[in-house]
VOVOVO-333743 format. One record per residue (C-alpha): residue in three letters; x, y, z. Coordinates in nm, 2 decimals. Example, Ala and Ser with C-alpha at 12.3 -4.5 7.8 and 13.67 -1.06 7.14 Angstrom:
KELUM    aa        X        Y        Z
KELUM   ALA     1.23    -0.45     0.78
KELUM   SER     1.37    -0.11     0.71
This chain:
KELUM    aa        X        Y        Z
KELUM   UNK    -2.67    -1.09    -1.35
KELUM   UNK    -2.94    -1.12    -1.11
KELUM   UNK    -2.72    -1.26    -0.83
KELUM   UNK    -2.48    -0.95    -0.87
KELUM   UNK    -2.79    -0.73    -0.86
KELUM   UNK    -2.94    -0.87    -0.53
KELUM   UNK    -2.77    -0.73    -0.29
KELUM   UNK    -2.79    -0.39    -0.41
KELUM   UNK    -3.16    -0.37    -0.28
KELUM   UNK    -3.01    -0.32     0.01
KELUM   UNK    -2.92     0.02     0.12
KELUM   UNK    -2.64    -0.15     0.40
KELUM   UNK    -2.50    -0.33     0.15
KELUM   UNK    -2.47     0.00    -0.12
KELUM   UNK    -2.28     0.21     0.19
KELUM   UNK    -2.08    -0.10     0.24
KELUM   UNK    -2.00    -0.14    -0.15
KELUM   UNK    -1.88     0.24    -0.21
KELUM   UNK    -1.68     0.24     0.14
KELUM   UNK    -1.48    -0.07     0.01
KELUM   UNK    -1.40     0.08    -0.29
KELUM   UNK    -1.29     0.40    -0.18
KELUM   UNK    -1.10     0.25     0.12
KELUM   UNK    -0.95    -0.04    -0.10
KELUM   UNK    -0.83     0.24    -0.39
KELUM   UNK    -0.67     0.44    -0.09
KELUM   UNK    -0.51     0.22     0.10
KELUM   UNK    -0.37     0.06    -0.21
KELUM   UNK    -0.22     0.42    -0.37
KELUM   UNK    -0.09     0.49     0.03
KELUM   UNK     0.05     0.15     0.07
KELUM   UNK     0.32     0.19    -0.24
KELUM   UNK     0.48     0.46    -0.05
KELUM   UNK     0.48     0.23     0.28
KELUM   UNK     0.62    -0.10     0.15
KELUM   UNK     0.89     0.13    -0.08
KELUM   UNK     1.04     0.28     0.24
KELUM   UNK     1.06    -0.01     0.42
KELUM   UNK     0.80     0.02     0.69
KELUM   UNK     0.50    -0.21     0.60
KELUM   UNK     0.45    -0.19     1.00
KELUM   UNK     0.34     0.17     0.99
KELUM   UNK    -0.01     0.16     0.93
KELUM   UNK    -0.06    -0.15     1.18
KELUM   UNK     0.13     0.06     1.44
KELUM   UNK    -0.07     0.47     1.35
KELUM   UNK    -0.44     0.23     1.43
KELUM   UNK    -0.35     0.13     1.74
KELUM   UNK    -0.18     0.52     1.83
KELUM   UNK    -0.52     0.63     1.69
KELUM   UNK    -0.73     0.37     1.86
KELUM   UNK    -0.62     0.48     2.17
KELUM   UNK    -0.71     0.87     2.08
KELUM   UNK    -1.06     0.80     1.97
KELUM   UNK    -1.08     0.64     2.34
KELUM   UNK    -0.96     0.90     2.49
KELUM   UNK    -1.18     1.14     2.28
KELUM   UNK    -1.49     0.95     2.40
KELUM   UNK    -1.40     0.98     2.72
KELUM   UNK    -1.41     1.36     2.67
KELUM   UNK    -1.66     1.38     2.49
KELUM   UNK    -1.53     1.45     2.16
KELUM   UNK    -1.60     1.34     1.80
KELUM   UNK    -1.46     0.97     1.75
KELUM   UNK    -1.26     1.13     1.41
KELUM   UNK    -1.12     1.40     1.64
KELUM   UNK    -0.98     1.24     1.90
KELUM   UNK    -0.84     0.96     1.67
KELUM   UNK    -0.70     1.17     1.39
KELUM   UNK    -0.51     1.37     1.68
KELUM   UNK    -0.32     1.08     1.86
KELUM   UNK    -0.27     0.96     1.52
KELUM   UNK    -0.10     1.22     1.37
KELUM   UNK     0.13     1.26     1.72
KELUM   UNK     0.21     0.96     1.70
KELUM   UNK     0.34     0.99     1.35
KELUM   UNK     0.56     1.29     1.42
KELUM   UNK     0.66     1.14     1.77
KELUM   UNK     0.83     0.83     1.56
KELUM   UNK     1.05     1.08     1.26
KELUM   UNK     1.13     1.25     1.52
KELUM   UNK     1.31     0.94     1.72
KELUM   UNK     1.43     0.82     1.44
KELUM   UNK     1.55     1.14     1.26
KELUM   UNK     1.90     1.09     1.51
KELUM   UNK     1.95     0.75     1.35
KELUM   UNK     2.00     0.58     1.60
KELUM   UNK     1.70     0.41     1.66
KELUM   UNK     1.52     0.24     1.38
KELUM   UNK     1.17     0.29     1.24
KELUM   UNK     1.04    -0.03     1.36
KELUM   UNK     1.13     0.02     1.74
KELUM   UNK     1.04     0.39     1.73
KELUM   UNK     0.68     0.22     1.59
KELUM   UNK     0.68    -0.04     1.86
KELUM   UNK     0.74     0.21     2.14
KELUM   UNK     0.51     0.48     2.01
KELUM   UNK     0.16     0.32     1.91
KELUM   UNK     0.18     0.04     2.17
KELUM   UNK     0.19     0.29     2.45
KELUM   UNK    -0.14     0.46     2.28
KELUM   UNK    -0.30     0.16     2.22
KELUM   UNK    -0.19     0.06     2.60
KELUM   UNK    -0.40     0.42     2.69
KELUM   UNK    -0.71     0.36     2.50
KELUM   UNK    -0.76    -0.04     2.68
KELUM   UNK    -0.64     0.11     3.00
KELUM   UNK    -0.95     0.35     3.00
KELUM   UNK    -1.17     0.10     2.86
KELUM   UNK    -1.06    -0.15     3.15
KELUM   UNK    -1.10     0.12     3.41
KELUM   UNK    -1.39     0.30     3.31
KELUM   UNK    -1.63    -0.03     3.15
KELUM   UNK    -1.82     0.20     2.98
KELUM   UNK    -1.82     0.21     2.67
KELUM   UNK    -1.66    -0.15     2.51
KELUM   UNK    -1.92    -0.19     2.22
KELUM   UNK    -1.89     0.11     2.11
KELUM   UNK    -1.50     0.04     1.96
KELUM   UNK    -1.60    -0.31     1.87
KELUM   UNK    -1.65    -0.15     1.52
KELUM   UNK    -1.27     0.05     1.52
KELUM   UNK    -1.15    -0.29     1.65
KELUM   UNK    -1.28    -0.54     1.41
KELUM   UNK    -1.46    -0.34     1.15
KELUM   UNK    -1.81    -0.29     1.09
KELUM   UNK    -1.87    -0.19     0.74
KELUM   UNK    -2.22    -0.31     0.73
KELUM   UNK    -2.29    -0.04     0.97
KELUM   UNK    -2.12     0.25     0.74
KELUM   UNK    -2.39     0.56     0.74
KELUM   UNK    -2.36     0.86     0.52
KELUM   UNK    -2.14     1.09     0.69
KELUM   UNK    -1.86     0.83     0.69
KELUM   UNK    -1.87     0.76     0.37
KELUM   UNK    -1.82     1.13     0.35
KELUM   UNK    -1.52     1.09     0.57
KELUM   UNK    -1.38     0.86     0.33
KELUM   UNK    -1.46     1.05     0.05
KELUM   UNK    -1.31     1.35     0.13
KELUM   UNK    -0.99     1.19     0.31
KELUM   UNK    -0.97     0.98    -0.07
KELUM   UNK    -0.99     1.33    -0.26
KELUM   UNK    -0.79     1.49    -0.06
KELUM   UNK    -0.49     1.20    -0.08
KELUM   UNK    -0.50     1.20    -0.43
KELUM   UNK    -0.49     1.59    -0.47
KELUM   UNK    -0.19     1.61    -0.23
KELUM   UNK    -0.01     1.27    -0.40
KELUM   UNK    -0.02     1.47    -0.76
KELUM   UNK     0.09     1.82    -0.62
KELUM   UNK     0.42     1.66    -0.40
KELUM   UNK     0.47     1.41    -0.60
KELUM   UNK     0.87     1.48    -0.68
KELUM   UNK     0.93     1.57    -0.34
KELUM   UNK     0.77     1.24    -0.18
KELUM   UNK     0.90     0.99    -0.46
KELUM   UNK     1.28     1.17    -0.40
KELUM   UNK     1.24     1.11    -0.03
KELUM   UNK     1.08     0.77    -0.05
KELUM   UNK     1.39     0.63    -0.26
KELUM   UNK     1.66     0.80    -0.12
KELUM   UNK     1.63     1.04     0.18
KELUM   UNK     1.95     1.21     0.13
KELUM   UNK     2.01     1.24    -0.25
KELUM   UNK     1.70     1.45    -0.17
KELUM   UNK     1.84     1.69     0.05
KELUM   UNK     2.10     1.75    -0.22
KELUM   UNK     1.87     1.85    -0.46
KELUM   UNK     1.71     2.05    -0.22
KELUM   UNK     1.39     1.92    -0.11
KELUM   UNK     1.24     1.95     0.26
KELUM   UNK     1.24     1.65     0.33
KELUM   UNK     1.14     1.76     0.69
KELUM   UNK     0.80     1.90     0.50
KELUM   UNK     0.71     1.63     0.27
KELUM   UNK     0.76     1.34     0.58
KELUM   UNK     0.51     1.60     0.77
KELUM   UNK     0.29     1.58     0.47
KELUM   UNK     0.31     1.24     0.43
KELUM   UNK     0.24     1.15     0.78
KELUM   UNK    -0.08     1.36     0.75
KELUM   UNK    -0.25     1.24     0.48
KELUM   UNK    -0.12     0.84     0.62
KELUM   UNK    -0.30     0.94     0.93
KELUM   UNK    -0.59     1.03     0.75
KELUM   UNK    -0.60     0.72     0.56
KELUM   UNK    -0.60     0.53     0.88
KELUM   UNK    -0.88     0.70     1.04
KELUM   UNK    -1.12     0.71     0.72
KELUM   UNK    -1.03     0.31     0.72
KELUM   UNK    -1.09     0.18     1.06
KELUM   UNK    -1.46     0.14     1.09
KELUM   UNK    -1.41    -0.02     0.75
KELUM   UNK    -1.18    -0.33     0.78
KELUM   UNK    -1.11    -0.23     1.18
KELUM   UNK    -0.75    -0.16     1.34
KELUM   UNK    -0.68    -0.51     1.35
KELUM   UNK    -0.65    -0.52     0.95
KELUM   UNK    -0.57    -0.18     0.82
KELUM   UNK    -0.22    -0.30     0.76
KELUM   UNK    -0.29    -0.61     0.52
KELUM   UNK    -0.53    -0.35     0.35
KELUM   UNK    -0.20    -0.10     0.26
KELUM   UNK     0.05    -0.38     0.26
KELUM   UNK    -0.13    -0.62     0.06
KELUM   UNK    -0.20    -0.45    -0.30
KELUM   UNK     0.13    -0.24    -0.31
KELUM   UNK     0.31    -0.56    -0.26
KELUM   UNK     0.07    -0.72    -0.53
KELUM   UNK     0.20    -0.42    -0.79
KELUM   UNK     0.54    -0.45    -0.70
KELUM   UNK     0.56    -0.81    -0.85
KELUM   UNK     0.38    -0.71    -1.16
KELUM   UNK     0.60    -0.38    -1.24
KELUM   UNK     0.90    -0.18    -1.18
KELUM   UNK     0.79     0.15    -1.29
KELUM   UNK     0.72     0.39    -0.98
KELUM   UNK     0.41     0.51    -1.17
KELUM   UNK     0.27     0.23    -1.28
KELUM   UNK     0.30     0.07    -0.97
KELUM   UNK     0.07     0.36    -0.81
KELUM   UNK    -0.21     0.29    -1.06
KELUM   UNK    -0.17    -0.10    -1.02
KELUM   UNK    -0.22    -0.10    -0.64
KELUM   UNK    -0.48     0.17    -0.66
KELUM   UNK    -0.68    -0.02    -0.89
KELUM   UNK    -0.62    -0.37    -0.71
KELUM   UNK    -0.65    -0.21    -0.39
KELUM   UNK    -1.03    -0.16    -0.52
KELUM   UNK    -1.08    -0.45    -0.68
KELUM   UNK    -1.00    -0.60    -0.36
KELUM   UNK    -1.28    -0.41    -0.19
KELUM   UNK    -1.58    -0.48    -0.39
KELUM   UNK    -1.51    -0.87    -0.47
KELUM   UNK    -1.45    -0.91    -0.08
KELUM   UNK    -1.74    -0.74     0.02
KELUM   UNK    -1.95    -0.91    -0.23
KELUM   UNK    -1.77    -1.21    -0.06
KELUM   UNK    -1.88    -1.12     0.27
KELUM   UNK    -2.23    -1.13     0.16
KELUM   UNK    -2.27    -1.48    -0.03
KELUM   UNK    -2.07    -1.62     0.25
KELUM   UNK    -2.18    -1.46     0.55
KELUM   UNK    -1.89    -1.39     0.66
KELUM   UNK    -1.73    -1.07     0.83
KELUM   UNK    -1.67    -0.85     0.55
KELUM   UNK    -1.36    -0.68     0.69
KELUM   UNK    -1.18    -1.03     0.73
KELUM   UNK    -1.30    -1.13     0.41
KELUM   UNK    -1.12    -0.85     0.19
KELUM   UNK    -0.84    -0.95     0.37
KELUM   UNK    -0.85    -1.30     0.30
KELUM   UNK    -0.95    -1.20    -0.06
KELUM   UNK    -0.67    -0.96    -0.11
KELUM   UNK    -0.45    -1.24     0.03
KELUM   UNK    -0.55    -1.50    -0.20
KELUM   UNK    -0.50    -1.26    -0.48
KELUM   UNK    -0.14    -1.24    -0.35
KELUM   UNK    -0.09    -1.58    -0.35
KELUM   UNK    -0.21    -1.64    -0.74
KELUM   UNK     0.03    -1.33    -0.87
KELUM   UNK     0.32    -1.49    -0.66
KELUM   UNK     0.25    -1.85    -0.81
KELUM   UNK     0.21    -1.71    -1.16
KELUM   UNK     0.53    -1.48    -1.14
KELUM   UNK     0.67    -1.84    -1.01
KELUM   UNK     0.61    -1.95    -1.32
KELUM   UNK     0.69    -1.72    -1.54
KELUM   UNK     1.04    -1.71    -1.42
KELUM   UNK     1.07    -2.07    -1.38
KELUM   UNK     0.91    -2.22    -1.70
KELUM   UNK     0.85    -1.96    -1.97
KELUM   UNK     1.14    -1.77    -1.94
KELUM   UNK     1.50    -1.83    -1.88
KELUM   UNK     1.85    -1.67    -1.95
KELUM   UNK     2.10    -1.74    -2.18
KELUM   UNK     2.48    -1.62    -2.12
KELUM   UNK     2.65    -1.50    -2.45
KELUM   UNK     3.01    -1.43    -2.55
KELUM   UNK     3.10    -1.19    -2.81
KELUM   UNK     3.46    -1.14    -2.86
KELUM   UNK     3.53    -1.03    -2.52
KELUM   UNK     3.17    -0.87    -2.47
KELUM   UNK     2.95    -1.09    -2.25
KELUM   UNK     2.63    -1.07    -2.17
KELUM   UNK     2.31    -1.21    -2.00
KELUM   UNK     1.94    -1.18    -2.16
KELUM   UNK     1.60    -1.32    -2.12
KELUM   UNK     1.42    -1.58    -2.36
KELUM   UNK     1.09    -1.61    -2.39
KELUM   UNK     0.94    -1.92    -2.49
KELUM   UNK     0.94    -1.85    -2.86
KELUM   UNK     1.31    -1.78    -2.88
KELUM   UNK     1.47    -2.07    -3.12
KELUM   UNK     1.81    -2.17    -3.19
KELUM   UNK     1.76    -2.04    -3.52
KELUM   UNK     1.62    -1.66    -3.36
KELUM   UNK     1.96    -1.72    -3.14
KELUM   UNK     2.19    -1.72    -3.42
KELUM   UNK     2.06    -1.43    -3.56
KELUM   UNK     2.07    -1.23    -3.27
KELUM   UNK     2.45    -1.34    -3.23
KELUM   UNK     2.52    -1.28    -3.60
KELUM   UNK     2.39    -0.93    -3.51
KELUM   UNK     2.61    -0.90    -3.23
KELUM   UNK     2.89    -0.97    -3.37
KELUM   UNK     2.86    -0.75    -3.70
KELUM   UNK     2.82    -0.43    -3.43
KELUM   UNK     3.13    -0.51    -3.27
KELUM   UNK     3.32    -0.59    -3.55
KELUM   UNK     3.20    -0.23    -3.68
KELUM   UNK     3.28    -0.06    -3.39
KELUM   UNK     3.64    -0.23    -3.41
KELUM   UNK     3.74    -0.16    -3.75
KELUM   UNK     4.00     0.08    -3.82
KELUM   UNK     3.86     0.41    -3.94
KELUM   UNK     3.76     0.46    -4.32
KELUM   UNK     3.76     0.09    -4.35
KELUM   UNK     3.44    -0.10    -4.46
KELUM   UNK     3.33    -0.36    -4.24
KELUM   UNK     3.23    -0.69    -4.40
């Protein structure tokens, strides 16, 4: 109890704790909507767009959250736009967009030589160096994801699983992409000084992909990623503090490893515990799982069943069914 306690004497160390949590919880409710539609390069591609605006910010003088939630949010609407012709794909219209942001944020840095430690942080992360007024950033970027998840959450779950079925029902779909570009955006900016722009993506990817291969449901899966997203947070930054070791890197490497064990123990699951039996009834047949307690004797039961329905639902009418 005492080791746990430790660090908390520190006030670095409390910033660093609530930041991971709150970045962890929204990356992970953010990132089922990513790795759903497809585009798991998204968040990887909007830090280096909004990289390159908080450069270009500096430069002018401007709040780093400024200039970085601008480019940011461009950048977003700059890629549905290319590919609302279908014609080009998500992943080039990433590629071209937040590479050529990025490319504007190191070409000023290269030129200018001004100001290279100061974007070491939104590079690589600096968590450790978290004040107050980001973790207010965070907080209210957190609150305000959740609030706008609840209120559109039809419209974005329609358009996340199929884009034109909602159309049909008559969603604007042109709307919730705007609104789900913004609050993304947001996301990405509240995170960077957290796990850095080199990382973002494994912090959104990571737990929604770690939900997926624990449930099906839509909704459960945004609670399971949510809360893994922050478990992920607060054992890697307690991590990063036993090992010495850079904190954003070691969430990463935490979340990874977390992967890796659901993966193995789904692995097993499907290969050992559980396996499916083919069944032929009359001219019904059908596939089903067993679990490890299923018996021969269990198996001629449920057969025996079966084949009492369909001899019911065979017999002529007003004729009893043995």
């Amino acid at each position: 109890m005492e080791t746990l306690i430790e660090p908390f004497q520190y006030e670095f160390f409390r910033h660093g704790l609530l930041a991971a949590l709150m970045v962890g919880a929204l990356c992970g409710l953010i990132g089922v909507y990513i790795v759903l539609k497809g585009m798991s390069y998204i968040g990887h591609g909007l830090s280096h767009a909004a990289f390159g605006g908080a450069v270009v910010g500096f430069t002018y003088k401007l709040n780093f959250y400024v200039g970085a939630a601008a480019a940011g949010l461009i950048a977003a609407l700059l890629i549905n736009k290319i590919t609302s012709g279908k014609k080009i794909k998500s992943d080039a219209a990433i590629g071209i967009v937040t590479t050529a942001c990025f490319a504007v944020g190191v070409a000023i840095i290269s030129r200018l030589r001004r100001f290279t430690q100061s974007f070491e942080a939104a590079l690589f992360g600096n968590i450790l160096g978290v004040n107050e007024s980001d973790l207010i950033v965070i907080g209210a970027v957190t609150c305000l994801t959740l609030v706008t998840i609840f209120i559109t959450y039809r419209s974005l779950l329609f358009t996340t699983f199929d884009f034109d079925a909602a159309k049909v029902f008559g969603i604007s779909t042109g709307r919730a992409q705007l609104i789900f570009a913004f609050i993304l955006t947001m996301a990405i900016i509240a995170s960077m000084n957290v796990v850095g722009v080199t990382m973002i993506a494994a912090t959104i990817v990571v737990p929604a992909v770690t939900a997926r291969l624990l449930t099906d449901s839509f909704s459960r899966m945004l609670i399971l990623s949510t809360c893994i997203g922050a478990v992920i947070g607060v054992a890697g930054m307690y991590l990063s503090y036993y090992l010495n070791a850079a904190s954003g890197a070691t969430i990463v490497l935490f979340g990874a490893s977390v992967f890796i064990l659901v993966s193995a123990f789904n692995y097993v699951k499907e290969r050992y515990l559980y396996r499916e039996r083919t069944h032929r009834h009359g001219e019904l047949v059908h596939t089903h799982r067993v679990g490890p307690g299923h018996t021969r004797q269990s198996h001629t039961h449920h057969q025996h069943t079966h084949d009492d329905e369909t001899a019911a639902a065979e017999a002529p009418a007003g004729k009893e069914t043995p």
